[in-house]
N, C-alpha and C positions, 0 to 999 in steps of 0.2 A: 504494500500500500504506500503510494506517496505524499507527500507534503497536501497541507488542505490548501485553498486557493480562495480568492474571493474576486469577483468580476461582479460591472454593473449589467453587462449583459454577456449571454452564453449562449454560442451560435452551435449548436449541433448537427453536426455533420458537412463533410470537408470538399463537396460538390462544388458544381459552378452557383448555384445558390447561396451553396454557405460562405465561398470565398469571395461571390462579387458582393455580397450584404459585407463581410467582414471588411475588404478595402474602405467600404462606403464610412462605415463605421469609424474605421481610421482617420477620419477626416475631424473628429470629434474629440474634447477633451474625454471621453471615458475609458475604464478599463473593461478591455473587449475579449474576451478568450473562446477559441473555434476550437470545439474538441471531434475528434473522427476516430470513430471502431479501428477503421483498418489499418496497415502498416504503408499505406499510400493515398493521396488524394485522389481524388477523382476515380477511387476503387468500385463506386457501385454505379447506379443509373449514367452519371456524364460519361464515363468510358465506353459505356457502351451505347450511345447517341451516333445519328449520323454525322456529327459537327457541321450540319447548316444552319447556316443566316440568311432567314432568306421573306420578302415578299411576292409580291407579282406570281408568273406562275407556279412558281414550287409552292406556293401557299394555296393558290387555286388547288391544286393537286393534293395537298396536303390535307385539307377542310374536306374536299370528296374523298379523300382513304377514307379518315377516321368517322365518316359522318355513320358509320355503321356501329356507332357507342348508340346513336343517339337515337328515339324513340320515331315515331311513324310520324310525318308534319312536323317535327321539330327544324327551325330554321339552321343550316350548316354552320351559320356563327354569330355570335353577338354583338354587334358595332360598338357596343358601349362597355364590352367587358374588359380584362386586364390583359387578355393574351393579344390581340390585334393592336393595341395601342402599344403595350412595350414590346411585337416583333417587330412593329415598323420602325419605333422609337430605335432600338437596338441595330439594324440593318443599317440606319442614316451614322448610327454614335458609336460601333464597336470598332468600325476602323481608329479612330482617334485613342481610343483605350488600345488597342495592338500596337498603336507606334509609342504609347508611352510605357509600357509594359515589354517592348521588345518583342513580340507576338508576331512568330509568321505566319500570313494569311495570303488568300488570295482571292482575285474575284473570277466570279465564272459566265458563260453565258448557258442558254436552257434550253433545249430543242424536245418539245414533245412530240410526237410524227404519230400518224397512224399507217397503220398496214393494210386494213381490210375494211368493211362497212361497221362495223361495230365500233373498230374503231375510230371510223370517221364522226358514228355517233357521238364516240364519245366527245372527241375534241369538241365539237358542237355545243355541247354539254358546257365545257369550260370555259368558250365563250357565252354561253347563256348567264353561267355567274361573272365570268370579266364583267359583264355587263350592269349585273346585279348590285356589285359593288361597286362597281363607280369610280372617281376618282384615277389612281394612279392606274388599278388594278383595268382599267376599261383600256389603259393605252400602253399596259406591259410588254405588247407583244405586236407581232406582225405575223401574214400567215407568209407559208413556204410552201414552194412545190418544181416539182420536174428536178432539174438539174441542178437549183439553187439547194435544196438538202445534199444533196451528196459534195455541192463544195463547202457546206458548211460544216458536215462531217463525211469526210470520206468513206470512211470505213462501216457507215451504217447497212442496213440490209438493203439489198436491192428492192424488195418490197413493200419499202414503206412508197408511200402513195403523197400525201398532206405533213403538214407540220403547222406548230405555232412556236415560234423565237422570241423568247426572252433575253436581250442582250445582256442584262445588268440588271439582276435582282438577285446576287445569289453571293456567298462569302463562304468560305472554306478557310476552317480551322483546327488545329489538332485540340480534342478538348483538354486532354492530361495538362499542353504544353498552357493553355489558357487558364489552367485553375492553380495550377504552381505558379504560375506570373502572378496573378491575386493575390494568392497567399502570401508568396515571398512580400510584394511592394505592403501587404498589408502589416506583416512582422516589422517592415521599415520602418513603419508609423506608429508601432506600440503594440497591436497585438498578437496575444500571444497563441499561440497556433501547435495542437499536441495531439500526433500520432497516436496510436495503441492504447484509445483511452474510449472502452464502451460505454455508455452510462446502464448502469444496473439499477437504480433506484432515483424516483425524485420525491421529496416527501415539504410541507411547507411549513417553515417557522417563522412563525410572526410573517414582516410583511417580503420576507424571502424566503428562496428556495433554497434545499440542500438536496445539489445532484452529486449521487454516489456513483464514480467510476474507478477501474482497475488503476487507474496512478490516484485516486485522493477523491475526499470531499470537494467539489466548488459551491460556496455558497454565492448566489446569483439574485440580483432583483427579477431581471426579464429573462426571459428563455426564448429564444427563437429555433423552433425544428425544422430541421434541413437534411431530415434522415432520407429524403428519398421514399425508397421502397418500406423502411423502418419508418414512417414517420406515425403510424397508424399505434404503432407500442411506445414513441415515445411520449403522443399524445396522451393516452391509457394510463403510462405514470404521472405526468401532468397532474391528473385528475378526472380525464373522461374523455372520450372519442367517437365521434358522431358521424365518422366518415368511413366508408369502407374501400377497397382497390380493385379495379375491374383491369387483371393484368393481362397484358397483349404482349407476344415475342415477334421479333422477325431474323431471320439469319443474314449476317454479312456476310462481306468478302471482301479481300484486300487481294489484287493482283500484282504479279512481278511487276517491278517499275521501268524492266525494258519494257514494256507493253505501252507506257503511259502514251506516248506519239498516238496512240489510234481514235485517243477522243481528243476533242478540242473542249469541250465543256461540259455538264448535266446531260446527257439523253437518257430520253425514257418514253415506253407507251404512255397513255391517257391513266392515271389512277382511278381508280374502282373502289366501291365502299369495301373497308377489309384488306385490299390490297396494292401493295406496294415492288414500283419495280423500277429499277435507275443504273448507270453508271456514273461514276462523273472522277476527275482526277482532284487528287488531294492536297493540301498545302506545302507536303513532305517528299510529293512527289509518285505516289502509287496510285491506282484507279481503285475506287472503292465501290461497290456493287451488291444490290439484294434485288430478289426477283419470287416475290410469295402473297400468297393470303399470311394475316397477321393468325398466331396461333394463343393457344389460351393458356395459361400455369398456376398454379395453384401461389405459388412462392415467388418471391421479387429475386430473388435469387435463383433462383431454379433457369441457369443459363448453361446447363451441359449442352455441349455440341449434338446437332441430330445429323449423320454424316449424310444420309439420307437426303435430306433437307438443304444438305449444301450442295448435293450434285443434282438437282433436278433445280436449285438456284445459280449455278452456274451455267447447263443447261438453258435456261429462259433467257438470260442475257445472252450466250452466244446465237439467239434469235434474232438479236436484233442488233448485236454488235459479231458477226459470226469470226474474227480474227479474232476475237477470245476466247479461250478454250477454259475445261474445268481443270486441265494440266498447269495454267497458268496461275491458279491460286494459290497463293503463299500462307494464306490464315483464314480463318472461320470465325465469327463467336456469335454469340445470339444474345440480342439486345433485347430486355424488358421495358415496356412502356407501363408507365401507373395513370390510371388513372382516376381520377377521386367519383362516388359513387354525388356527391353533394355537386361536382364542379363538372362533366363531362368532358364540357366543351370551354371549360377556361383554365386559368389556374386556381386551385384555391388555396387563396391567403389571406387569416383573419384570424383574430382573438380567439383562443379555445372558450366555449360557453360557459366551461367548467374552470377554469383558469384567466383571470383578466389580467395575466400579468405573462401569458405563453402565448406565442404564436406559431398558428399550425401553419407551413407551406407545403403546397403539391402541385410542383411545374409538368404539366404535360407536357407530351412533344409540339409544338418544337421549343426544348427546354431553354437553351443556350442562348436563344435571339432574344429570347423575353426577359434575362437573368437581370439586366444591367438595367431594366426600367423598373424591374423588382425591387433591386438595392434602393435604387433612391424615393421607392415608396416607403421602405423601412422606417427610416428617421423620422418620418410623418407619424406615421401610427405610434412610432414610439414616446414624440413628444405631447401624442393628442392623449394618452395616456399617462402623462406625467413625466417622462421623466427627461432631465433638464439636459437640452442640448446647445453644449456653444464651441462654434469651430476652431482646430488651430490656426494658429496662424503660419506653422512650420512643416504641413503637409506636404510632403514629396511624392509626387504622381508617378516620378518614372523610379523604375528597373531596369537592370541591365542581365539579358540573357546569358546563359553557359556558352562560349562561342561553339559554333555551330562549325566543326571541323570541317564537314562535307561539304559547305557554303563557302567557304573561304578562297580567296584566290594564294596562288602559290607565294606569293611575297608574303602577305597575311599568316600564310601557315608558318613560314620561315620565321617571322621574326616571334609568333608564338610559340612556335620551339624554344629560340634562344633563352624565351622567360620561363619555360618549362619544359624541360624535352618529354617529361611525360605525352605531352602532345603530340610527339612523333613514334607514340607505341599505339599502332591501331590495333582495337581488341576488337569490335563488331566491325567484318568485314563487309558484310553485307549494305550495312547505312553507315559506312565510314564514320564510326566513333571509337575513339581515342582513350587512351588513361587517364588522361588531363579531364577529358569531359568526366568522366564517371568518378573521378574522383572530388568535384567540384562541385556533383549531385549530390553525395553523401555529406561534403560539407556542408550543402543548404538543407539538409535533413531527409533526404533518402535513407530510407532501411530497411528496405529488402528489394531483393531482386526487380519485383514489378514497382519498383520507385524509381531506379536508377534507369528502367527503359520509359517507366512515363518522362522523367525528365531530357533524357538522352537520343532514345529511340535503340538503343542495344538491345540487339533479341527479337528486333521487327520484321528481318530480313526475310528469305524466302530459306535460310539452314536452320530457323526455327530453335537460337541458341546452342544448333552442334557446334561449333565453332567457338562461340566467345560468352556461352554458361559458365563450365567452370571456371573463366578468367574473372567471369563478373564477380561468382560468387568468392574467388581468391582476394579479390580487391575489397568487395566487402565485408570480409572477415579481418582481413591486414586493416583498415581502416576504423573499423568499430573496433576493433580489440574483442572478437570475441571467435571460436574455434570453427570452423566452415560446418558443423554441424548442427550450430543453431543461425546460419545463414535459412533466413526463409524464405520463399517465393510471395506471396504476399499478406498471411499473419501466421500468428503461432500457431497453426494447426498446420501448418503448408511449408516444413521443414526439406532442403533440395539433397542433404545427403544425411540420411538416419544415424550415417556410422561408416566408419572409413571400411575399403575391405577389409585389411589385415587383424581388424577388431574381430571376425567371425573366427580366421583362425587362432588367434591367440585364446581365444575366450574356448574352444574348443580343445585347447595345448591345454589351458590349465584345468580343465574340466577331467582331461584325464588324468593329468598330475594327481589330481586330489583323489 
């Protein structure tokens, strides 16, 4: 058990939620402390997001997946709720937060096409709501056809028929590298931010709380939850929980990043209530891809691979991108969507009924675009409830990333050598990272394996860590000072080597000794 702690507020859970509330926060004279279960950030829901930002048609598209939550005549969105004001809000303002956070992104354009009449329906369809909504969303796009699709993507199927073009509604991010920017620039500014710390109990004294976790007591006035998929249990300790989860999976894909040349932007058929299907190229450089009906799980957790699932989603994209194969996939994982039984179709953020001093948060998709107009609703609520907010004046917005070895030009590398030759020991050959980088992770609080690749990208490659595993976890044992045996992959229960081999036979030597 660790030292107790006292904070005026206690952001739980280490998501793109908890860390763009926490920066926000930083802006304030209070003491702010983000506690998170796991042994890395962005370990639950954000990691496993597509990382778009997006309006225009990947939003059209988006409203038609999921409008299969929503009841028979219920309208696809609410012009006045929280999700459409802070995705657009965030779309205009997260570029500005990536250059001062050192965050690389990029912008994309959107080609939706159709193949066949159903398809042509649908597009139909998406111009029925461009229309509906108005605004930007009426003039997102231009239609395409004949020869104009195939120069806009070469490599699409000779079948498609129609298209609508979005040039510029669309941002691509890595979310790990975006939630460790947060966190870090928010450490800058005072708060404090702590790994391997579950909360077990929240109980109230007087007019605070005492959250019980595995490092110590925090006594706290406000409590904000940001557990994600857990936010339903930490409400529950709170005081009482009024909302339930209706969870939805879909499987991805990440392809070798020789491939990347075959798209130029987002393509994808017309989305369908339930189902989602896209490629498009990533900020790091790989093509990212899912091609499925959303499926249903019991648990937020419950993301084992269905291998099944990924070859018949590989499959669908080579439909319509056919120079990609299922040969070409380097990794899988399957993303959980929550979404609140109270909120559908927005996010829901508000006082617990039972607790006026907790707030409950549940970012549907699309999480990430909406996070940054989230933050800055925080401080509202917080001060309409009391509690006294007055700015510093010593706020420091920017960060400086882990240099980015693969990015570099050769002079750049050269004279990063000189200040550390660790830099010229490349350990993940695959995403060219270095010993300099992973070891510059663990100093800003990586600790365990899936910390130093959300920070680095080591282990993202297409060897799938045969190559630069055990280096990572040598580095990380040499650095923490602790025996590669309790190196874990990403918490205490996800140990990468139980026991050296030579332990089997010695323990077997003295077994007969005795």
């Amino acid at each position: 058990m660790g030292k107790n702690m006292e904070a005026d507020v206690l952001i739980i859970g280490g998501g793109v939620a908890g860390t763009a509330i926490a920066r926000e926060l930083s802006k304030y004279n209070l003491k702010t402390i983000l506690v998170e279960k796991g042994y890395a950030l962005a370990n639950g829901q954000t990691k496993l997001s597509t990382a778009s930002i997006y309006t225009g048609l990947v939003m059209i598209g988006s409203l038609i997946a999921k409008s299969v939550l929503l009841k028979p005549g219920e309208p696809l969105y609410d012009p006045n709720g929280f999700k459409m004001d802070w995705c657009e809000m965030g779309f205009k303002e997260w570029p500005k937060i990536f250059e001062e956070l050192d965050v690389k992104y990029v912008r994309l354009p959107t080609l939706v096409f159709a193949r066949n009449k159903k398809e042509l329906e649908d597009l139909d369809y998406y111009e029925k709501v461009a229309h509906q909504m108005g605004g930007e969303y009426e003039n997102c796009y231009r239609k395409v056809e004949g020869d104009e699709l195939f120069e806009l993507e070469p490599n699409l199927t000779k079948d498609a028929i129609k298209g609508l073009y979005d040039e510029n509604h669309l941002i691509d991010a890595f979310p790990p590298e975006l939630v460790t920017a947060l966190a870090e620039n928010a450490k800058q500014n005072g708060v404090d931010v702590i790994l391997d710390t579950e909360v077990t109990n929240i109980s109230q004294q007087n007019a605070h709380h005492i959250v019980e976790t595995k490092q110590g007591n925090i006594e706290t006035n406000y409590i904000i939850n940001c557990a994600g998929g857990n936010a339903d249990k930490i409400a529950q300790m709170g005081g009482g929980c009024d909302f339930k989860f209706n969870l939805k999976t879909s499987t991805l894909m990440i392809y070798d990043r020789n491939k990347t040349h075959l798209i130029n932007g987002m393509v994808r058929p017309p989305c369908e209530p339930g189902f989602l299907a896209f490629v498009k190229p990533n900020a790091h450089g790989n093509i990212m891809g899912t091609y499925g009906h959303y499926g249903t799980v019991e648990h937020p957790e419950d993301t084992e691979i269905i291998l099944e699932q990924g070859i018949k989603g590989a499959e669908g994209v080579n439909g319509f991108i056919p120079s990609l194969s299922r040969k070409d996939v380097v990794n899988l994982w399957r993303g959980v969507r929550c979404f609140s039984n109270k909120e559908p179709d927005d996010y829901l953020v508000e006082f617990s009924p039972f607790n006026k001093k907790m707030i409950n948060i549940v970012l549907r998709a699309p999480g990430i675009a909406g996070s940054l107009g989230l933050s800055r609703h925080i401080p509202k609520m917080l001060s309409e409830a009391g509690l006294k907010l007055e700015k510093k004046s010593d706020f420091n917005p920017r960060r400086k990333a882990i240099p980015r070895f693969r990015d570099l030009s050769d002079d750049e590398r050269n004279e990063l050598i000189k200040k550390d030759p660790r830099y010229g020991h490349v350990i993940c050959r695959c995403e060219t990272v270095t010993e300099g980088e992973i070891v510059e992770a663990i100093k800003r609080g990586a600790i365990s394996e899936q910390g130093v690749k959300f920070r680095t990208r080591a282990g993202m490659g297409r060897c799938k860590r045969g190559f630069c595993g055990p280096r990572v976890i040598e580095i990380l044992a040499r650095e923490l000072n602790i025996p590669v045996t309790e190196v874990v992959k990403r918490g205490y229960n996800s140990v990468l080597i139980p026991y050296k081999a030579k332990e089997i036979l010695l323990e077997k030597e003295e077994a007969l000794v005795r």
